[in-house]
N, C-alpha and C positions, 0 to 999 in steps of 0.2 A: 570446556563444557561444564553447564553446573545440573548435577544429576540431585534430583530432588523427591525423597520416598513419594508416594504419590496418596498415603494411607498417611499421613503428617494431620494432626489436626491442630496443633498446638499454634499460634499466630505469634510466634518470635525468633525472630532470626537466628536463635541458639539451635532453631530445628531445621535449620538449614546446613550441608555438610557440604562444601565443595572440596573434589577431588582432582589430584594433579593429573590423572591419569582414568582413563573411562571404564567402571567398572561395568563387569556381568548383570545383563540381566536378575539373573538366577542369585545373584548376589544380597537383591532385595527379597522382603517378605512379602509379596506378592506378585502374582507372574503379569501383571499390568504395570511396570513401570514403565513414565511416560519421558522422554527425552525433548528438550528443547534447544535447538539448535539457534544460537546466535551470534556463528562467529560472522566473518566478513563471507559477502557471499562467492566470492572463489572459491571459497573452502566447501562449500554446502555439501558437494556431491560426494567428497570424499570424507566428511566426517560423516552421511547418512552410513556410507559404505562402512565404514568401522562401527557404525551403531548399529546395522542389521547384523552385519558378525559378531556382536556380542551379546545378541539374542533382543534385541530391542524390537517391537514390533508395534509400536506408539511413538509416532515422533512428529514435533511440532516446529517447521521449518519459518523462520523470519523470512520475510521480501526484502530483495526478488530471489526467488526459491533456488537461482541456477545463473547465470552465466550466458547460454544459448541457446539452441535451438536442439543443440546435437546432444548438450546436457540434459535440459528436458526430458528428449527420449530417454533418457540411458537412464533417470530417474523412474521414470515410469516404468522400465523393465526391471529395476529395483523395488520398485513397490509389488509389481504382480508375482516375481519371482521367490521371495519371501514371505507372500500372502500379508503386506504389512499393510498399516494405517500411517498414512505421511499426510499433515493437514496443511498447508501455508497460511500464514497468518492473515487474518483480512479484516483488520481494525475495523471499518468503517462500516463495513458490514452489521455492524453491530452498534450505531448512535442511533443513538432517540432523533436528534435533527436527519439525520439520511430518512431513517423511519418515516419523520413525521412528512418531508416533503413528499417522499412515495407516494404517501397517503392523500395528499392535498394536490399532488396532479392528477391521481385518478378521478377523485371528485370532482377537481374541476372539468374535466370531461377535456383538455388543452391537447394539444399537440408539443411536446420538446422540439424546440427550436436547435439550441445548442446548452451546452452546457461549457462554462470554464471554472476550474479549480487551481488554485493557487496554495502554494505552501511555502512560507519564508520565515529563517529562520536563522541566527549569527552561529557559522556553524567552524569558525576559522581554527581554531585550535587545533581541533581533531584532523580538519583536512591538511594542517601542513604538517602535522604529526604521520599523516601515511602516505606510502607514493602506488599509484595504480590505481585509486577511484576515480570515478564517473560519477558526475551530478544527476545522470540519469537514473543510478540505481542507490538512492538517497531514499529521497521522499518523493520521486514520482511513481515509482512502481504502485506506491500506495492510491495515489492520484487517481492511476490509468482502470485501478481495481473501482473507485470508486463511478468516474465514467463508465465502466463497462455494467455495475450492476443496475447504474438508473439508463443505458442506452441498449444494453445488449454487448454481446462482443464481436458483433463484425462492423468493427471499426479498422480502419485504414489510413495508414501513414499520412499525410500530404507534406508536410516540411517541421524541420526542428531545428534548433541553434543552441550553441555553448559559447558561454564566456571564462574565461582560464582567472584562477585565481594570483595574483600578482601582491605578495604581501612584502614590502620591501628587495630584497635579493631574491626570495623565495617563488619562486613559481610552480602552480598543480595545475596542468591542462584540464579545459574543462571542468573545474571545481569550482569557479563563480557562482553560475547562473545557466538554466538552463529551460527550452521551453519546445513542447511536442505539439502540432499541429493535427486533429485528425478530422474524419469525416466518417459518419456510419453510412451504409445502403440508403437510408433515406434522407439522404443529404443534410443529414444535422450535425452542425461545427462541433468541435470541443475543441479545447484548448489549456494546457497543462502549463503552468510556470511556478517556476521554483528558484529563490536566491538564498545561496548559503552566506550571503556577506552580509544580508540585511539588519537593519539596526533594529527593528520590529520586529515579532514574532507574530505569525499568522496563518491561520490554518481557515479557509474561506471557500464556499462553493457556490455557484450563482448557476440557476436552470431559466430558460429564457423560451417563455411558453406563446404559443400561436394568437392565443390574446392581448400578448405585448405585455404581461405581467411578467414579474421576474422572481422567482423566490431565490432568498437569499437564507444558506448556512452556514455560521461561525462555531467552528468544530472547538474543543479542547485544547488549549497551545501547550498543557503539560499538567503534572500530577495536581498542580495546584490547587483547580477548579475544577469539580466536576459539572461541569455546566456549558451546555451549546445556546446559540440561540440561532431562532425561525425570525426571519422577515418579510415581511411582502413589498414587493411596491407594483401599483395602480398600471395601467396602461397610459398614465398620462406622467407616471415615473414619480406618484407621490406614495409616500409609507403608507400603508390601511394595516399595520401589523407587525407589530416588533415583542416575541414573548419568550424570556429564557426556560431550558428545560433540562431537569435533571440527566447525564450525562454519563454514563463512564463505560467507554466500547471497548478499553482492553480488558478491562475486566470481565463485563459478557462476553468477550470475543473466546477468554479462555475459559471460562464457564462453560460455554456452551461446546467447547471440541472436549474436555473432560469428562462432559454427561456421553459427548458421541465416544469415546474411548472405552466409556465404564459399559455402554451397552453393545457395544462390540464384543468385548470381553464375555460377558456372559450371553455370547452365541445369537445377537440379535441383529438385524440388518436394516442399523437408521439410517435415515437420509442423510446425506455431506450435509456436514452446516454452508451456508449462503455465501462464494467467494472463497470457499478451502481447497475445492479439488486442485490436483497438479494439473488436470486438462484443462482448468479456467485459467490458473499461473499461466499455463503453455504459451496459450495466447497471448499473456503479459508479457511473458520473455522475449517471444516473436518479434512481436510490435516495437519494443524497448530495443534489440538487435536491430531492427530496419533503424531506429531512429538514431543512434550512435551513429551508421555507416550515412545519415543524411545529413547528419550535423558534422558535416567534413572541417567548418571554413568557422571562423568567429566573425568573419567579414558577413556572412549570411543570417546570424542576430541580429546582427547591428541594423542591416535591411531590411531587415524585418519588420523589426520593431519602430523606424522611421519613416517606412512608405504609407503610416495611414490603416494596413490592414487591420493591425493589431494597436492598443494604447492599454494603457494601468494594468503589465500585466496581464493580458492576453484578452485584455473585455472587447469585446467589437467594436469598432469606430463604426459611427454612424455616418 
Protein backbone atom coordinates (compact mmCIF):
# COMPACT_ATOMS: atom_id res chain seq x y z
CA UNK A 1 0.00 0.00 0.00
CA UNK A 2 1.35 3.42 -0.92
CA UNK A 3 0.19 5.76 2.10
CA UNK A 4 0.45 9.35 0.90
CA UNK A 5 0.23 12.62 3.47
CA UNK A 6 -2.80 13.95 2.19
CA UNK A 7 -1.61 17.88 3.32
CA UNK A 8 1.39 17.12 0.33
CA UNK A 9 1.18 20.23 -1.89
CA UNK A 10 4.46 20.15 -3.36
CA UNK A 11 3.82 18.00 -7.23
CA UNK A 12 7.15 15.79 -7.25
CA UNK A 13 7.45 12.56 -6.54
CA UNK A 14 10.36 13.19 -3.94
CA UNK A 15 7.03 13.95 -1.89
CA UNK A 16 5.83 10.71 -2.23
CA UNK A 17 6.99 8.21 0.71
CA UNK A 18 6.16 4.51 0.17
CA UNK A 19 6.31 2.23 3.17
CA UNK A 20 7.09 -1.49 3.38
CA UNK A 21 4.84 -1.80 6.15
CA UNK A 22 1.24 0.29 6.87
CA UNK A 23 1.76 3.00 9.16
CA UNK A 24 -0.69 4.57 12.05
CA UNK A 25 -2.98 6.67 11.27
CA UNK A 26 -2.00 9.00 14.03
CA UNK A 27 1.45 8.62 12.58
CA UNK A 28 0.47 11.59 10.08
CA UNK A 29 0.04 15.32 10.85
CA UNK A 30 -3.44 15.32 10.30
CA UNK A 31 -6.09 13.05 11.65
CA UNK A 32 -7.61 12.85 7.81
CA UNK A 33 -5.28 10.58 6.26
CA UNK A 34 -6.60 9.07 3.19
CA UNK A 35 -5.66 5.39 2.31
CA UNK A 36 -5.90 3.99 -1.22
CA UNK A 37 -6.15 0.59 -1.69
CA UNK A 38 -4.86 -0.95 -4.90
CA UNK A 39 -3.87 -4.20 -4.51
CA UNK A 40 -5.52 -7.33 -6.25
CA UNK A 41 -9.03 -7.42 -5.35
CA UNK A 42 -8.81 -10.70 -3.16
CA UNK A 43 -6.94 -8.85 -0.90
CA UNK A 44 -9.50 -5.77 -0.52
CA UNK A 45 -11.17 -6.94 2.54
CA UNK A 46 -8.44 -7.75 4.43
CA UNK A 47 -6.14 -4.95 3.83
CA UNK A 48 -9.54 -2.52 4.58
CA UNK A 49 -9.36 -4.63 7.75
CA UNK A 50 -5.89 -3.71 8.76
CA UNK A 51 -6.44 -0.08 7.71
CA UNK A 52 -9.45 0.60 9.95
CA UNK A 53 -7.11 -1.11 12.77
CA UNK A 54 -4.77 1.39 12.24
CA UNK A 55 -7.07 4.15 12.70
CA UNK A 56 -7.65 4.95 9.08
CA UNK A 57 -11.12 6.19 8.62
CA UNK A 58 -10.80 7.53 4.72
CA UNK A 59 -10.18 4.89 2.32
CA UNK A 60 -10.43 4.73 -1.41
CA UNK A 61 -11.11 1.12 -2.55
CA UNK A 62 -10.18 0.15 -6.54
CA UNK A 63 -12.96 -2.10 -8.70
CA UNK A 64 -14.28 -4.39 -7.89
CA UNK A 65 -14.45 -3.39 -4.27
CA UNK A 66 -14.70 -7.21 -2.95
CA UNK A 67 -14.72 -10.69 -4.24
CA UNK A 68 -18.71 -11.61 -3.36
CA UNK A 69 -21.64 -11.22 -2.11
CA UNK A 70 -20.76 -12.50 1.56
CA UNK A 71 -17.71 -9.94 1.28
CA UNK A 72 -19.77 -7.08 0.42
CA UNK A 73 -21.66 -7.54 3.44
CA UNK A 74 -18.79 -8.08 5.89
CA UNK A 75 -17.62 -4.70 4.17
CA UNK A 76 -20.36 -2.79 4.99
CA UNK A 77 -20.34 -4.01 8.67
CA UNK A 78 -16.81 -2.64 8.41
CA UNK A 79 -17.66 0.47 7.29
CA UNK A 80 -20.70 1.25 9.89
CA UNK A 81 -18.79 -0.53 12.67
CA UNK A 82 -15.79 2.05 12.65
CA UNK A 83 -18.06 4.88 11.64
CA UNK A 84 -15.54 4.99 8.50
CA UNK A 85 -15.75 6.52 4.90
CA UNK A 86 -14.87 3.51 2.29
CA UNK A 87 -15.46 5.33 -1.54
CA UNK A 88 -14.98 2.69 -4.59
CA UNK A 89 -13.52 4.01 -7.41
CA UNK A 90 -16.08 4.95 -10.30
CA UNK A 91 -13.85 6.47 -13.21
CA UNK A 92 -16.50 7.06 -15.51
CA UNK A 93 -18.52 8.73 -13.26
CA UNK A 94 -16.74 11.34 -13.68
CA UNK A 95 -16.09 12.06 -18.18
CA UNK A 96 -17.22 14.87 -19.81
CA UNK A 97 -18.35 12.29 -22.71
CA UNK A 98 -20.65 9.95 -19.86
CA UNK A 99 -21.76 13.79 -18.92
CA UNK A 100 -22.14 15.04 -22.15
CA UNK A 101 -24.51 11.99 -23.52
CA UNK A 102 -26.64 12.31 -20.06
CA UNK A 103 -27.32 15.43 -21.11
CA UNK A 104 -28.22 14.93 -24.79
CA UNK A 105 -30.57 12.01 -23.95
CA UNK A 106 -32.56 14.12 -21.77
CA UNK A 107 -32.98 16.56 -24.24
CA UNK A 108 -33.69 14.47 -26.78
CA UNK A 109 -36.72 13.57 -24.92
CA UNK A 110 -35.60 9.47 -26.38
CA UNK A 111 -36.21 6.49 -24.73
CA UNK A 112 -32.65 4.00 -24.12
CA UNK A 113 -32.94 1.29 -26.02
CA UNK A 114 -29.75 -0.65 -24.94
CA UNK A 115 -26.71 0.25 -24.36
CA UNK A 116 -23.11 -1.72 -25.16
CA UNK A 117 -19.81 -0.94 -23.76
CA UNK A 118 -16.62 -2.51 -24.87
CA UNK A 119 -13.09 -2.21 -23.35
CA UNK A 120 -10.12 -3.87 -25.09
CA UNK A 121 -6.92 -3.84 -24.43
CA UNK A 122 -3.17 -6.00 -24.81
CA UNK A 123 -3.22 -6.97 -21.52
CA UNK A 124 -0.84 -10.48 -21.83
CA UNK A 125 2.17 -9.83 -19.74
CA UNK A 126 0.55 -9.11 -16.60
CA UNK A 127 -2.01 -11.98 -17.02
CA UNK A 128 0.57 -14.77 -17.41
CA UNK A 129 2.48 -13.15 -14.61
CA UNK A 130 -0.44 -14.03 -12.12
CA UNK A 131 -2.56 -17.25 -11.48
CA UNK A 132 -6.35 -16.81 -9.98
CA UNK A 133 -7.78 -13.74 -12.24
CA UNK A 134 -10.86 -13.41 -13.85
CA UNK A 135 -11.40 -11.32 -16.99
CA UNK A 136 -14.47 -10.50 -15.22
CA UNK A 137 -12.92 -8.41 -12.59
CA UNK A 138 -10.41 -6.45 -15.05
CA UNK A 139 -12.07 -3.85 -16.77
CA UNK A 140 -15.69 -4.90 -16.74
CA UNK A 141 -16.51 -4.11 -13.22
CA UNK A 142 -15.74 -0.68 -14.50
CA UNK A 143 -18.24 -1.40 -17.65
CA UNK A 144 -21.05 -2.69 -15.41
CA UNK A 145 -20.65 0.86 -13.10
CA UNK A 146 -20.99 2.70 -16.19
CA UNK A 147 -24.39 0.69 -17.54
CA UNK A 148 -25.80 1.08 -14.27
CA UNK A 149 -25.30 4.92 -13.90
CA UNK A 150 -26.95 5.70 -17.57
CA UNK A 151 -29.64 2.57 -16.80
CA UNK A 152 -30.26 2.28 -13.19
CA UNK A 153 -29.14 -0.82 -11.35
CA UNK A 154 -31.72 -3.21 -11.71
CA UNK A 155 -30.27 -4.93 -14.15
CA UNK A 156 -30.29 -8.74 -14.48
CA UNK A 157 -28.01 -11.30 -15.60
CA UNK A 158 -29.20 -13.08 -18.93
CA UNK A 159 -25.84 -15.03 -20.24
CA UNK A 160 -22.04 -14.43 -20.22
CA UNK A 161 -18.92 -16.14 -21.75
CA UNK A 162 -15.04 -16.50 -21.19
CA UNK A 163 -12.41 -17.33 -23.33
CA UNK A 164 -9.05 -18.75 -21.51
CA UNK A 165 -5.88 -17.24 -22.49
CA UNK A 166 -3.51 -19.76 -24.27
CA UNK A 167 -0.02 -18.20 -24.86
CA UNK A 168 2.24 -20.82 -26.09
CA UNK A 169 2.50 -23.65 -23.04
CA UNK A 170 1.05 -21.14 -20.77
CA UNK A 171 -2.59 -21.26 -20.13
CA UNK A 172 -4.93 -18.61 -17.56
CA UNK A 173 -8.48 -19.78 -17.58
CA UNK A 174 -10.81 -17.21 -18.48
CA UNK A 175 -8.14 -14.38 -19.16
CA UNK A 176 -8.88 -14.08 -22.88
CA UNK A 177 -11.93 -12.42 -23.36
CA UNK A 178 -14.89 -12.10 -21.90
CA UNK A 179 -18.40 -10.76 -22.35
CA UNK A 180 -21.82 -10.10 -19.73
CA UNK A 181 -25.19 -10.16 -21.14
CA UNK A 182 -27.92 -8.08 -19.26
CA UNK A 183 -31.32 -6.79 -19.40
CA UNK A 184 -33.05 -3.91 -17.01
CA UNK A 185 -36.96 -3.97 -15.93
CA UNK A 186 -37.70 -2.18 -18.81
CA UNK A 187 -36.31 -4.49 -21.18
CA UNK A 188 -33.40 -2.63 -22.43
CA UNK A 189 -30.20 -4.78 -23.56
CA UNK A 190 -26.74 -4.12 -22.41
CA UNK A 191 -24.03 -5.66 -23.25
CA UNK A 192 -20.44 -5.63 -21.75
CA UNK A 193 -17.20 -7.21 -23.76
CA UNK A 194 -13.86 -7.09 -22.94
CA UNK A 195 -10.40 -8.67 -24.70
CA UNK A 196 -7.20 -8.66 -22.89
CA UNK A 197 -5.25 -10.15 -26.07
CA UNK A 198 -6.39 -7.49 -28.41
CA UNK A 199 -3.89 -5.72 -30.61
CA UNK A 200 -6.03 -2.33 -30.32
CA UNK A 201 -6.71 -0.33 -27.34
CA UNK A 202 -10.24 0.86 -26.89
CA UNK A 203 -12.27 2.06 -24.46
CA UNK A 204 -16.00 2.84 -26.44
CA UNK A 205 -19.76 3.03 -25.27
CA UNK A 206 -22.75 3.24 -27.84
CA UNK A 207 -26.59 4.20 -26.23
CA UNK A 208 -29.18 3.02 -28.89
CA UNK A 209 -32.14 5.61 -28.46
CA UNK A 210 -36.06 4.78 -29.41
CA UNK A 211 -35.46 7.31 -32.38
CA UNK A 212 -33.00 4.89 -33.94
CA UNK A 213 -30.20 7.45 -33.23
CA UNK A 214 -27.17 6.05 -31.46
CA UNK A 215 -24.73 8.28 -29.59
CA UNK A 216 -21.56 7.07 -29.52
CA UNK A 217 -18.56 7.61 -26.64
CA UNK A 218 -14.73 7.07 -27.15
CA UNK A 219 -13.49 7.36 -23.49
CA UNK A 220 -9.50 7.84 -22.63
CA UNK A 221 -7.28 4.60 -23.64
CA UNK A 222 -4.60 6.11 -21.17
CA UNK A 223 -2.63 8.93 -19.54
CA UNK A 224 -1.80 9.97 -22.87
CA UNK A 225 -4.75 12.17 -23.99
CA UNK A 226 -6.90 13.72 -22.16
CA UNK A 227 -9.54 13.86 -24.47
CA UNK A 228 -13.16 11.68 -25.18
CA UNK A 229 -15.06 12.04 -28.06
CA UNK A 230 -19.23 12.38 -28.62
CA UNK A 231 -20.68 11.14 -31.79
CA UNK A 232 -23.94 10.92 -33.18
CA UNK A 233 -25.29 8.96 -35.93
CA UNK A 234 -28.93 9.69 -37.69
CA UNK A 235 -31.83 7.22 -37.58
CA UNK A 236 -30.89 6.46 -41.01
CA UNK A 237 -27.14 5.41 -39.45
CA UNK A 238 -25.48 8.66 -40.99
CA UNK A 239 -22.76 10.85 -38.61
CA UNK A 240 -24.86 14.62 -37.84
CA UNK A 241 -21.84 14.94 -35.02
CA UNK A 242 -18.40 13.95 -34.31
CA UNK A 243 -16.82 16.73 -31.58
CA UNK A 244 -13.82 15.89 -29.22
CA UNK A 245 -13.88 17.06 -25.39
CA UNK A 246 -11.59 17.78 -22.86
CA UNK A 247 -11.40 14.79 -20.62
CA UNK A 248 -9.73 13.58 -17.53
CA UNK A 249 -12.25 11.37 -15.11
CA UNK A 250 -9.50 9.84 -12.84
CA UNK A 251 -8.43 12.85 -11.86
CA UNK A 252 -12.09 14.40 -11.01
CA UNK A 253 -12.98 10.99 -10.03
CA UNK A 254 -10.30 11.83 -7.07
CA UNK A 255 -10.93 15.24 -6.75
CA UNK A 256 -14.13 15.00 -6.12
CA UNK A 257 -13.94 11.83 -3.13
CA UNK A 258 -11.02 14.35 -1.56
CA UNK A 259 -13.31 17.42 -1.24
CA UNK A 260 -16.11 14.47 0.09
CA UNK A 261 -13.28 13.23 2.68
CA UNK A 262 -12.24 17.00 3.65
CA UNK A 263 -15.94 17.74 4.45
CA UNK A 264 -16.52 14.78 6.42
CA UNK A 265 -13.82 15.68 8.31
CA UNK A 266 -14.91 18.81 9.43
CA UNK A 267 -18.19 17.31 10.86
CA UNK A 268 -20.43 17.93 7.51
CA UNK A 269 -22.71 15.33 5.79
CA UNK A 270 -22.09 15.62 1.85
CA UNK A 271 -23.72 13.66 -0.52
CA UNK A 272 -21.55 10.18 -1.92
CA UNK A 273 -20.09 11.40 -4.98
CA UNK A 274 -22.06 9.55 -8.10
CA UNK A 275 -21.08 5.57 -8.27
CA UNK A 276 -18.89 5.53 -4.86
CA UNK A 277 -21.11 3.98 -2.28
CA UNK A 278 -20.42 0.15 -1.33
CA UNK A 279 -24.39 -0.31 -1.69
CA UNK A 280 -24.00 0.83 -5.53
CA UNK A 281 -20.56 -1.71 -5.73
CA UNK A 282 -22.89 -4.28 -3.87
CA UNK A 283 -24.89 -4.61 -6.77
CA UNK A 284 -21.62 -4.81 -9.10
CA UNK A 285 -20.34 -7.58 -7.17
CA UNK A 286 -23.65 -9.48 -7.25
CA UNK A 287 -24.13 -9.27 -10.71
CA UNK A 288 -20.32 -10.00 -11.70
CA UNK A 289 -20.82 -13.38 -9.12
CA UNK A 290 -23.99 -14.39 -11.11
CA UNK A 291 -21.95 -13.84 -14.22
CA UNK A 292 -18.75 -16.00 -13.48
CA UNK A 293 -21.13 -18.96 -12.20
CA UNK A 294 -23.04 -18.42 -15.97
CA UNK A 295 -19.96 -18.45 -17.74
CA UNK A 296 -19.36 -22.06 -16.83
CA UNK A 297 -18.34 -23.37 -20.61
CA UNK A 298 -15.96 -21.48 -23.28
CA UNK A 299 -18.14 -23.62 -25.59
CA UNK A 300 -21.10 -20.99 -24.79
CA UNK A 301 -18.80 -17.71 -26.24
CA UNK A 302 -18.16 -19.12 -28.89
CA UNK A 303 -22.26 -19.72 -29.42
CA UNK A 304 -22.77 -16.77 -28.71
CA UNK A 305 -20.99 -14.77 -30.60
CA UNK A 306 -21.81 -17.04 -33.80
CA UNK A 307 -25.76 -17.49 -33.70
CA UNK A 308 -26.36 -14.02 -34.91
CA UNK A 309 -27.48 -12.53 -31.46
CA UNK A 310 -24.41 -10.65 -30.80
CA UNK A 311 -21.65 -9.30 -33.75
CA UNK A 312 -18.33 -6.54 -33.31
CA UNK A 313 -18.33 -7.23 -29.81
CA UNK A 314 -21.58 -7.25 -28.45
CA UNK A 315 -23.42 -4.57 -31.03
CA UNK A 316 -26.87 -6.08 -31.95
CA UNK A 317 -27.17 -7.84 -35.14
CA UNK A 318 -29.85 -6.51 -36.95
Amino acid sequence: MNIVDPVISIRSSEAIVIHDKLMRSDDFTVSSAVIHICTPPSMHLEHVRDALRAGYRYIILEKPMVMSKAEAHELLDLQQTYDAHILVVAVWAYSSVVEHIQKAIIASGCRILGVDVVHNKPRLTRSLQREGEHVFDVELPHQLSLAMLLLGESLSVVEAGTRSLHVGDEVRPSMKSGYIVLESNNSQAVCLTSDLTSPIRERRFSVRLSSDAVYHGYLPVSSDDSYSQFEVHDACGRRSDLRPLEDDPLTNCLKAYYRYFSACAKGETPPLPPGSSIQFNQRIVDLLEQARIEAASERQFSKSLTDGRYEDGGKKAS
